[in-house]
C-alpha positions in Angstrom: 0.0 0.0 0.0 1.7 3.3 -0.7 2.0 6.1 1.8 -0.3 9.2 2.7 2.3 12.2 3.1 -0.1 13.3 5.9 -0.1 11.1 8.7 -3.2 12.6 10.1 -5.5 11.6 7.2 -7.3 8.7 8.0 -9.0 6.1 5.4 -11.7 4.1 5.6 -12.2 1.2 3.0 -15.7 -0.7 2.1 -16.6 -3.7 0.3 -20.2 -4.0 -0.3 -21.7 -6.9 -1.8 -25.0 -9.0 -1.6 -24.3 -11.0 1.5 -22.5 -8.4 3.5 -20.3 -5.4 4.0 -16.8 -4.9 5.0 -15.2 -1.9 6.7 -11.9 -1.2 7.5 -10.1 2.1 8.9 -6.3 2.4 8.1 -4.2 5.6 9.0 -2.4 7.9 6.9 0.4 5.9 7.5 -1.0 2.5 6.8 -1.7 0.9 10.0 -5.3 -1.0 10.1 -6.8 0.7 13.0 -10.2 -1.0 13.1 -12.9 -3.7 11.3 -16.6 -3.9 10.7 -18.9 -6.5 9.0 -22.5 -6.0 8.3 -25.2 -7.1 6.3 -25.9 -6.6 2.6 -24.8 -3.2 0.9 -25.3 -4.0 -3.0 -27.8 -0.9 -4.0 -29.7 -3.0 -7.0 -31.0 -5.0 -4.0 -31.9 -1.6 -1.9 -30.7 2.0 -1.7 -31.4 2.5 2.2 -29.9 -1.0 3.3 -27.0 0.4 0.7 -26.3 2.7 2.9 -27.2 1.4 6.3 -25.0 -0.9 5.9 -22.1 1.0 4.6 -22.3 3.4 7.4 -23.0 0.9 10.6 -20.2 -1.2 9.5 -18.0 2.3 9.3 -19.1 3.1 13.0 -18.3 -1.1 13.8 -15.0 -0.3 12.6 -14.7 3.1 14.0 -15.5 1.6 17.7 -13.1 -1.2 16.7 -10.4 1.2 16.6 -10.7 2.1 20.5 -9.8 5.9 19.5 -12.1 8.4 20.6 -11.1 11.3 18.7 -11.9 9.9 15.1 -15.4 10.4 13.5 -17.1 9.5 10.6 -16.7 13.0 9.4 -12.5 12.4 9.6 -12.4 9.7 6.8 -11.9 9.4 3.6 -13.8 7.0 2.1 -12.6 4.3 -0.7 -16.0 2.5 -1.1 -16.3 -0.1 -3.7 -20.2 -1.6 -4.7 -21.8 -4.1 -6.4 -24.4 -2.8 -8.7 -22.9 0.4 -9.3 -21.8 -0.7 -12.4 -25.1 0.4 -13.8 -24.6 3.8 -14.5 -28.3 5.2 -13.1 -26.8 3.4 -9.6 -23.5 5.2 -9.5 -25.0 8.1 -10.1 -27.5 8.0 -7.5 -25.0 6.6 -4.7 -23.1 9.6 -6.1 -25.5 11.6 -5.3 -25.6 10.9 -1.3 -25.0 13.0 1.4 -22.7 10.5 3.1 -21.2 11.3 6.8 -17.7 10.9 5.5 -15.1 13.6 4.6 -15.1 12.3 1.2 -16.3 9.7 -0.7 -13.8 8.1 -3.8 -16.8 5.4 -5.4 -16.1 2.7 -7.6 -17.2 -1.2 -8.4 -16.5 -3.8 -6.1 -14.7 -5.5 -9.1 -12.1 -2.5 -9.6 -11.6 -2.6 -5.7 -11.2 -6.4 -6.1 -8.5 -6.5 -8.5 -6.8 -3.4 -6.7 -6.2 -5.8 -3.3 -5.8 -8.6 -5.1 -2.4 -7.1 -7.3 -1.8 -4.7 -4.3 -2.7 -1.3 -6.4 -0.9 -3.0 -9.8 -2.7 -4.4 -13.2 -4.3 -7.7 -13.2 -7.1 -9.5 -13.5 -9.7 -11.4 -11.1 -12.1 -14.3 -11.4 -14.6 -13.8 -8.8 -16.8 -16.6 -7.1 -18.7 -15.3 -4.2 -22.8 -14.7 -3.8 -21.9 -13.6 -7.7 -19.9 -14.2 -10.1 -17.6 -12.4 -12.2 -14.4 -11.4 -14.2 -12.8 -8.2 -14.4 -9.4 -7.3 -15.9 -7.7 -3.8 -15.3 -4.5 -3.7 -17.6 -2.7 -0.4 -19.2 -5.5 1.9 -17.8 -8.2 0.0 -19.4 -11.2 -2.3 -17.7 -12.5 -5.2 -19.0 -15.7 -6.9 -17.4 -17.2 -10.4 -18.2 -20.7 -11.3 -16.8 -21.8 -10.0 -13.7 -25.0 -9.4 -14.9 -26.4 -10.8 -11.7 -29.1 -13.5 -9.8 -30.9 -15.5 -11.3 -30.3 -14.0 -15.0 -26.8 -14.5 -14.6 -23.9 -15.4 -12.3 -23.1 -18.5 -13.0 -20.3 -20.9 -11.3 -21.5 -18.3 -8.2 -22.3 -19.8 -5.1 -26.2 -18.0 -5.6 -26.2 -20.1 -8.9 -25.0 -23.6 -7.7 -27.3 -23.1 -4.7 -30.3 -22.5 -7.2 -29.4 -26.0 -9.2 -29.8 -27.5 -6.2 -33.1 -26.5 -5.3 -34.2 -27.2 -9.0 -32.6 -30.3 -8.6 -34.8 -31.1 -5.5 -37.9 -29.7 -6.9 -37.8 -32.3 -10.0 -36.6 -35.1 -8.2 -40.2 -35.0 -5.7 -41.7 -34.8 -8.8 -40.1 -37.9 -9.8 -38.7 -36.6 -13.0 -34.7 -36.6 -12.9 -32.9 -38.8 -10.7 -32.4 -39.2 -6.8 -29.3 -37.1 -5.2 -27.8 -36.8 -2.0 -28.3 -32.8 -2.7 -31.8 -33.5 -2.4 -31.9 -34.7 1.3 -29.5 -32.8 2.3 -31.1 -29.7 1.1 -34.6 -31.0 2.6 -32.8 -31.3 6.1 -31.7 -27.5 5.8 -34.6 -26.4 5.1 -36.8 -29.1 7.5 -39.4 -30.1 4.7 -39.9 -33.7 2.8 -42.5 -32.0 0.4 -42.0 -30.3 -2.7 -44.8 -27.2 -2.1 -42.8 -26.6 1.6 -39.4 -26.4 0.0 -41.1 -23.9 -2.4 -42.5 -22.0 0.4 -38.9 -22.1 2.4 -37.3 -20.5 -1.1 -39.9 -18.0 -2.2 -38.8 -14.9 -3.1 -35.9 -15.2 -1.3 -31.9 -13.3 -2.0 -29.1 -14.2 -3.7 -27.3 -14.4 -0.4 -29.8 -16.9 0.3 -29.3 -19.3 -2.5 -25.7 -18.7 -2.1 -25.7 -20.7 2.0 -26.8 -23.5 0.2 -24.0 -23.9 -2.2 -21.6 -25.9 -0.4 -24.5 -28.7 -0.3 -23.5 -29.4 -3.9 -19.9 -29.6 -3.0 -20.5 -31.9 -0.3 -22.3 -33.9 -2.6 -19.6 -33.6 -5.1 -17.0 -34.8 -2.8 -18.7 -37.8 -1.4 -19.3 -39.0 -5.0 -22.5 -37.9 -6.1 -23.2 -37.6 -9.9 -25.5 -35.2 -10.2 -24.0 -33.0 -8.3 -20.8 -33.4 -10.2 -22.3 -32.4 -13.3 -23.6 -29.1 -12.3 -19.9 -28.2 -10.3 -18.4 -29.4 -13.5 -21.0 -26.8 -15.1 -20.6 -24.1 -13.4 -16.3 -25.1 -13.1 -16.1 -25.0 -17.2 -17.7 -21.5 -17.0 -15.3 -20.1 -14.8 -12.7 -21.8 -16.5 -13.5 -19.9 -19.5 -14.3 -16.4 -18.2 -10.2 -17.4 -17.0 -9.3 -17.7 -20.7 -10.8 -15.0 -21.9 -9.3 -12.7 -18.7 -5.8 -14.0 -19.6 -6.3 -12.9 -23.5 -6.6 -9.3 -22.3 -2.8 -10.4 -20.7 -2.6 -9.1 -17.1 0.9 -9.5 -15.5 -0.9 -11.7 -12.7 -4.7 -13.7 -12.3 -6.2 -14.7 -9.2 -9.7 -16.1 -8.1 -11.5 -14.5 -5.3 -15.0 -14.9 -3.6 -16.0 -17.5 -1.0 -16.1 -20.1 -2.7 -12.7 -20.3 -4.0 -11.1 -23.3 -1.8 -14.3 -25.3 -3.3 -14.4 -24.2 -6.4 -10.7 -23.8 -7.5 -9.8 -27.9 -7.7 -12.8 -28.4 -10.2 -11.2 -25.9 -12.3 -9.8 -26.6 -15.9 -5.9 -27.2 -15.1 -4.6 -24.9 -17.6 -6.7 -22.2 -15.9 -5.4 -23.3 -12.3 -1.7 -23.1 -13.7 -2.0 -19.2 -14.3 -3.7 -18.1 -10.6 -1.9 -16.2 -8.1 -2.7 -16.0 -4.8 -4.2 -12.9 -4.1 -2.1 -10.4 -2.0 -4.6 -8.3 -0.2 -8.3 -8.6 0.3 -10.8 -6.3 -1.7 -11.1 -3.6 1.1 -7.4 -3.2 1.1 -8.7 -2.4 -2.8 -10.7 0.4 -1.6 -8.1 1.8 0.4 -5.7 1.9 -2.3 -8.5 3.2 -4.9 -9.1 6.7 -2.0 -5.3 7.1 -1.2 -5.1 6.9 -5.5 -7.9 9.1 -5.9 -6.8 11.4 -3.3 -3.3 12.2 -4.6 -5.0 13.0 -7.8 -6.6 15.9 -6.2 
């Protein structure tokens, strides 16, 4: 992370996505000062819990830090949002009167690949509640899906949670085979008939579909076939959004999202050679996109 010539400027850096939001506060000099996590701050899904949760988690992290003479109104803010890709979004999170001293706005997918290259070009293949690729290489971004649940998002843990319950729904019907994912998703949910699992799942998040994810994987490890099939699905997606990241040629590629220890060994192997660990995580991004923006001014 590069240095603030001010040591009294103090930074506070937010990833907000569809399960939750992350907030950290880092001073001038680069020393993480405080943490908060709290619930879902993507603005497609909800302006006002947009940001509700981007300022609660600030004021978790702020009373994290212990210090009693920083305020909202002493940070600057690097936050970084799903959703705001859509333009009419940006503009109207753009448009709030937020508590902070100022406010540096981006996508969660620049922030992302920021952390992940610590500041430097690269590219990210992201496997969380969504899914996602995104490439920032010689001042130019380059986005692949994202287009979000349930139209889009595939190889996300939202979409491999929603073949599950598809899955479940046809086998009660008796129309595809049996699968393990089928009563282990019943005894999530505490139902044995195909109108209560409906009634469990009805109109439910992304964030929602995504907790029921690593069902398939469990599946998947203890041999099932069906679930196989849809990781190897959802796997050979991913494996191409890598592809088509690494023909845009970033100097490094990693995966990111929670469901990167499951999902990375289903990978295609060519794709698996090229990933990088990941040197920071996505609000480090943040924190690095203000103290960017910043010297620009």
């Amino acid at each position: 992370m590069s240095s603030s010539s001010d040591k009294k400027e103090y930074f506070l850096g937010i990833d907000g996505g569809g399960s939750k939001c992350k907030a950290i506060i880092v001073s001038g000099d680069n020393v993480i000062l405080g943490t908060g996590i709290l619930g879902p701050a993507n603005p497609l899904h909800g302006y006002q819990q947009a940001i509700d949760s981007i300022t609660e988690s600030a004021k978790l992290a702020l009373a994290d830090t212990g210090l009693s003479d920083i305020t909202l109104e002493n940070l600057n803010a690097g936050v970084g949002l799903a959703g705001v890709n859509l333009p009419v979004l940006f503009e109207k999170m753009s448009n709030w009167k937020h508590p902070f001293k100022q406010m540096f706005l981006t996508t969660d997918l620049l922030i992302a690949c920021l952390g992940a290259h610590e500041g430097r070009d690269g590219a990210v293949m992201i496997s969380g509640t969504g899914s996602c690729g995104f490439s920032y290489v010689d001042g130019r971004s380059y986005t692949l899906g994202g287009h979000g649940f349930p139209h889009g998002d595939k190889g996300s843990g939202a979409w491999f949670g929603f073949q599950a319950v598809k899955h479940a729904l046809m086998s009660l019907d008796g129309l595809v085979q049996n699968s393990t994912i089928d009563e282990k998703l019943f005894a999530l949910h505490g139902v044995n008939k195909g109108i209560d699992l409906v009634e469990a799942i009805a109109g439910k998040s992304a964030a929602f579909y995504a907790n029921m994810a690593n069902i398939v994987f469990d599946a998947a490890e203890e041999g099932d076939s069906v679930a196989k099939s849809i990781i190897e699905e959802g796997a050979s997606y991913m494996s191409k959004v890598g592809r088509q990241l690494l023909m845009q040629n970033p100097p490094r590629i990693s995966l990111i999202g929670g469901l990167t220890p499951r999902l990375r060994p289903w990978l295609d192997q060519d794709v698996q050679d090229k990933l990088e660990e990941p040197i920071s995580p996505p609000e480090i991004g943040s924190i690095l996109f203000a103290q960017q923006q910043l010297a620009l001014l």
